[in-house]
C-alpha positions as MATLAB code, in Angstrom:
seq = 'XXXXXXXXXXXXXXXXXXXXXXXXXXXXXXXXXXXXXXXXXXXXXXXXXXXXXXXXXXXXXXXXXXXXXXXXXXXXXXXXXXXXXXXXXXXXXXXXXXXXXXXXXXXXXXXXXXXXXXXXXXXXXXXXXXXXXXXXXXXXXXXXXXXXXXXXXXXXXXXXXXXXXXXXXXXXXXXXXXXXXXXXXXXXXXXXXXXXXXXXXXXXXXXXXXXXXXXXXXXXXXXXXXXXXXXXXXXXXXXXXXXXXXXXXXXXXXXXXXXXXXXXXXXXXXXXXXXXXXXXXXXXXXXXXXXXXXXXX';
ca = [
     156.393  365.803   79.243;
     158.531  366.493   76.309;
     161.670  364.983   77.802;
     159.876  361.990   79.659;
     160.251  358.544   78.353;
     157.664  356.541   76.811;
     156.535  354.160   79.344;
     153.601  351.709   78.425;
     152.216  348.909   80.666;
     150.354  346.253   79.522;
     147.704  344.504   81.313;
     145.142  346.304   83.647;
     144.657  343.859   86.723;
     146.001  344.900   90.094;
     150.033  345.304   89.021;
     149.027  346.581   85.978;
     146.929  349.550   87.418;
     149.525  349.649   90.551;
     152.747  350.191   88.272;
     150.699  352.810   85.898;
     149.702  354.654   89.452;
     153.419  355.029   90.655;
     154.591  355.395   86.819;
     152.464  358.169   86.126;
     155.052  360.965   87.482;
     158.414  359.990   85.988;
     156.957  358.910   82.772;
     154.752  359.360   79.760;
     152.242  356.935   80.461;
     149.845  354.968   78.480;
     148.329  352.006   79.816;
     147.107  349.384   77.495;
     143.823  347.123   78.226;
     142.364  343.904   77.206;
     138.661  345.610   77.145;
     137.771  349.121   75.206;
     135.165  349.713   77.744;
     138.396  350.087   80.821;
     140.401  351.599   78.380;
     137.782  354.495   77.991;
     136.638  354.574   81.649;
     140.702  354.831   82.874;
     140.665  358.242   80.265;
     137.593  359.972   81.572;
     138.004  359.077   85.306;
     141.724  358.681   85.677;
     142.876  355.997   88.148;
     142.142  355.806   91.339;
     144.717  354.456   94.153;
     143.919  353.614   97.298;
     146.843  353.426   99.811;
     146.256  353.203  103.639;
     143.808  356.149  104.227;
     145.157  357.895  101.371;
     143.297  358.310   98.162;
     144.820  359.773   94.727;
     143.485  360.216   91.705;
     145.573  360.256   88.628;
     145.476  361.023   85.057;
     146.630  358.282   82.666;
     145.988  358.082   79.400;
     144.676  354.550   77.901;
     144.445  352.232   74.838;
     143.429  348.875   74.151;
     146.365  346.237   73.268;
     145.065  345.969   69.581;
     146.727  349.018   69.113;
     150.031  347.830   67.504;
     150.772  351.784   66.425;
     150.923  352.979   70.098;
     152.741  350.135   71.402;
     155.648  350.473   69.020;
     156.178  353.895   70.146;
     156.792  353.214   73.976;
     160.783  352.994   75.241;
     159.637  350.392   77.639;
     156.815  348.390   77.436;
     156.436  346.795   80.994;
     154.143  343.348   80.949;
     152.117  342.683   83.853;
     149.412  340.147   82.765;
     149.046  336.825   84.648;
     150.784  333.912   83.713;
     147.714  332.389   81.526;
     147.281  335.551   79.457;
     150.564  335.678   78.317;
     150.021  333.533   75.348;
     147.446  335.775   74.115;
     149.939  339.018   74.567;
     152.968  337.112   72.813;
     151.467  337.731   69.164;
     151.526  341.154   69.995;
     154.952  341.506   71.096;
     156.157  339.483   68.473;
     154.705  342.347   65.799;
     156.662  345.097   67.790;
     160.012  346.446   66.304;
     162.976  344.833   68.244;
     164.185  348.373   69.614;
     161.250  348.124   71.915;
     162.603  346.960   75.677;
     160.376  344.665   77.745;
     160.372  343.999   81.161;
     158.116  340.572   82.299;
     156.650  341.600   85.965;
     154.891  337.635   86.631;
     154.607  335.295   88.876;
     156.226  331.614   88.613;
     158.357  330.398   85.431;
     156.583  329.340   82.922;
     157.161  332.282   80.733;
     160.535  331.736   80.335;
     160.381  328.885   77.994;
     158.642  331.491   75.581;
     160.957  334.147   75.426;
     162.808  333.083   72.735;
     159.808  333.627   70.393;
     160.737  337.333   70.733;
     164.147  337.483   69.124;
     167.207  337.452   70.039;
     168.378  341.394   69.472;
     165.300  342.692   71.849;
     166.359  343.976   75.577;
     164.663  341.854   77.942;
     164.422  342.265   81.314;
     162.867  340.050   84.147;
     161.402  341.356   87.024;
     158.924  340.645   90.171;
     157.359  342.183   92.515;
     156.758  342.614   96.141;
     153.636  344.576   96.277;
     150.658  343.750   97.604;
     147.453  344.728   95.389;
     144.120  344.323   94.690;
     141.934  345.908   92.136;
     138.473  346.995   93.143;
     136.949  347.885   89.708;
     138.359  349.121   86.476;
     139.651  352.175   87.430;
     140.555  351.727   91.576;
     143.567  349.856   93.286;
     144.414  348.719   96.500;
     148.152  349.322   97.523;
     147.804  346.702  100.032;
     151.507  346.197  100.865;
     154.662  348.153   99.636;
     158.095  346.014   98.497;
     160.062  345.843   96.033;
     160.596  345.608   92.249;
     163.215  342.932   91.650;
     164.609  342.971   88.521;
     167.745  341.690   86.174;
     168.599  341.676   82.360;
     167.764  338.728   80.306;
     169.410  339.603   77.393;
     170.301  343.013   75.541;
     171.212  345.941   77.391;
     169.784  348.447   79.530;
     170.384  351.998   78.200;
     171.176  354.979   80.559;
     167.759  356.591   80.401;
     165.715  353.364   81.258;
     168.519  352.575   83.704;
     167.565  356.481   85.613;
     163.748  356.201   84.778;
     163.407  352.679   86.736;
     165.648  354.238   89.662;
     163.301  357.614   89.452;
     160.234  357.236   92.080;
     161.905  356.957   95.817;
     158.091  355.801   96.884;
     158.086  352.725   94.342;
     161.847  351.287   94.188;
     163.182  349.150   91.306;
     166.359  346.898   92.078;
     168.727  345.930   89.425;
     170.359  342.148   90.080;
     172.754  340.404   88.525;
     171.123  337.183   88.024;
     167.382  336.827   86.961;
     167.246  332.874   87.661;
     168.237  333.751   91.360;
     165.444  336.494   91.758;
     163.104  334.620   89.902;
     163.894  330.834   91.786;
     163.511  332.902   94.880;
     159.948  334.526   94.036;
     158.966  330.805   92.712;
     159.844  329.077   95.469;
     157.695  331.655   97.930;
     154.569  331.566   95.939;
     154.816  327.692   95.090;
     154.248  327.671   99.238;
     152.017  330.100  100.315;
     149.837  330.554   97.193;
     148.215  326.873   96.349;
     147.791  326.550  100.812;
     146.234  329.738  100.846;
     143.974  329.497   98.023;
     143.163  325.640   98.892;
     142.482  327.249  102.565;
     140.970  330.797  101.675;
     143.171  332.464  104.216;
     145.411  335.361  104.659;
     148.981  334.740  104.849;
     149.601  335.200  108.070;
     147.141  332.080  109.407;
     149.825  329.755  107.675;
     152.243  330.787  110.444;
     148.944  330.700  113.418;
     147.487  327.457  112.934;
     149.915  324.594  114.002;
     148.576  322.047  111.716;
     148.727  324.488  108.365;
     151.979  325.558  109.540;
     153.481  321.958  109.592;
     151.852  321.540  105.782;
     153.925  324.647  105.282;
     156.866  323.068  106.929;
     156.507  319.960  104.095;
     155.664  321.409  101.349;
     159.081  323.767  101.578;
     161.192  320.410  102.159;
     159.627  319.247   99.096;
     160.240  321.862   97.223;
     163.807  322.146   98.082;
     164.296  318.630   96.218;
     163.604  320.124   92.786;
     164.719  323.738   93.603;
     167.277  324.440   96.122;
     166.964  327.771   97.618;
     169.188  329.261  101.108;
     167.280  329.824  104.024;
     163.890  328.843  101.689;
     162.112  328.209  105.337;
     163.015  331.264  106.999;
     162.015  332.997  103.692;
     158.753  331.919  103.228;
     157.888  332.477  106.776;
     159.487  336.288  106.413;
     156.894  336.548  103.743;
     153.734  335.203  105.495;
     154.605  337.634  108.372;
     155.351  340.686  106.373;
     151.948  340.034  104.256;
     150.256  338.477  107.825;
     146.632  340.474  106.859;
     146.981  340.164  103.107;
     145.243  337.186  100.897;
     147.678  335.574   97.888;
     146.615  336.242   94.519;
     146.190  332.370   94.155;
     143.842  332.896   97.034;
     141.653  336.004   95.846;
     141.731  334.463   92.703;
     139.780  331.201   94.293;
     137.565  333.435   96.158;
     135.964  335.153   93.394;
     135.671  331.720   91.446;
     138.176  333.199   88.577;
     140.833  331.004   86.752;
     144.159  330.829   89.264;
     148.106  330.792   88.212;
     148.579  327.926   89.348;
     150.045  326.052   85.970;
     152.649  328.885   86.139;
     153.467  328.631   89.644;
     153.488  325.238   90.575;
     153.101  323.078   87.000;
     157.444  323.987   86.328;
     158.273  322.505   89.932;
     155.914  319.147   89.566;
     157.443  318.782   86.107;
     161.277  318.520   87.743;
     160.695  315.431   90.000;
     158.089  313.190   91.908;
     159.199  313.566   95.489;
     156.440  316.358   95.435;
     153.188  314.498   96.760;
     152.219  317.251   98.832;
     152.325  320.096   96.062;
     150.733  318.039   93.797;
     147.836  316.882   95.996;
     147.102  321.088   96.012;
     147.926  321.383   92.838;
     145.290  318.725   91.678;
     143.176  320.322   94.316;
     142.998  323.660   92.599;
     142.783  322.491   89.087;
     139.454  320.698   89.926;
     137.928  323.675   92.193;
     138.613  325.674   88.847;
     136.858  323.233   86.978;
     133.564  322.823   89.118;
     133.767  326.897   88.571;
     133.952  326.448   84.570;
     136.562  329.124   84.723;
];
């Protein structure tokens, strides 16, 4: 352990608990929690990953975000809250020393515009992903489709070490791109599709492509989007995606279907702000915003 890096991950939803899981090996791992009470069930049961048929268990060790001390010690600290909780984890990050690295694993855009509250000197580096996950409880996750880690640098630089320790797990890989706007338009642009249908519809991915009618709102929804954010082969992309993820519900969607609060500000709010020949969007955007509320999420 003595000549691992200091990895920490913040946020223990489904990515968090997925990139702590595959972490674990190549690192020295401490994943840090909103609540004390997962925080001290991760360090007496380990975590639990469930992938196909296979089940691990794996010792991590745990802490709860409050604890500025730990944090400051980690050579990466990799953020993988939800778009909403990010203004709550920004206070944090902005106590850290600048010589701690961050990479951003969300969905949509909207964090962008707050990056500059971290400095200027910090290495920043903007990622997404391609897995599929779901968390069952506190200390299990589903691995319910393997991708990709996308990821470029914002600003700063990426030192040898962190360049080999993001390169190091074969079963989990990490790309390194040139341009973050281009990964990040890309992942946008997918999500701003399937998510807000499949969350308005409670479907699995796949169903967008089956059903004629859903699959023309599809077809609308990506010309619209192209207006504001112009992206190659967008339709052939999105429809890659609902393929490749046929069996597997959004987040947006899972979200919806256990009544909790949805991404959807993050995701879609950026793409409604850049024009109005989105009536389609925002008609699902609306949509979700007042399911939400009759939830009081």
């Amino acid at each position: 352990m003595a000549n691992q890096l200091k990895v920490g991950i913040i946020g223990a939803g489904a990515m968090g608990l997925l990139y702590a899981a595959n972490f674990a090996a190549t690192s020295e791992l401490t994943l840090f929690t909103r609540r004390k009470e997962q925080s001290t069930l991760l360090n007496q049961e380990g975590l639990s990953l469930k992938d196909n048929s296979e089940l691990k268990n794996i010792h991590i060790k745990a802490a709860e975000i409050t604890d500025t001390v730990q944090l400051s010690e980690q050579q990466l600290l990799i953020v993988a809250v939800k778009q909403y909780s990010l203004k709550t984890v920004l206070p944090v990050l902005q106590q850290l020393p600048e010589t701690v690295p961050l990479l951003f694993i969300q969905n949509g855009a909207a964090h962008l515009d707050s990056l500059s509250l971290l400095g200027d000197k910090r290495t920043i580096l903007l990622g997404i992903s391609e897995h599929g996950a779901g968390r069952e409880d506190d200390t299990t996750v589903v691995w319910r489709g393997h991708g990709r880690t996308k990821y470029s640098v914002y600003q700063g630089e990426l030192n040898t070490d962190l360049a080999k320790l993001l390169q190091a797990n074969p079963d989990f890989p990490i790309e390194k791109h040139d341009s973050y706007l281009e990964i990040i338009q890309e992942k946008l642009f997918v999500n701003a599709v399937i998510n807000p249908l499949t969350a308005v519809l409670q479907v699995p991915n796949g169903k967008l492509l089956e059903n004629e009618e859903w699959h023309t709102l599809l077809k609308t929804i990506v010309k619209e989007i192209q207006t504001v954010l112009p992206v190659e082969n967008a339709l052939e992309k999105v429809e890659a995606i609902c393929q490749v993820t046929a069996t597997n519900f959004s987040s947006m969607a899972l979200d919806r279907m256990n009544n909790r609060m949805t991404e959807i500000d993050g995701i879609v709010l950026p793409l409604l702000e850049k024009g109005e020949s989105l009536p389609t969007l925002r008609s699902l955007y609306h949509l979700i915003k007042g399911l939400e509320g009759e939830h009081n999420v």
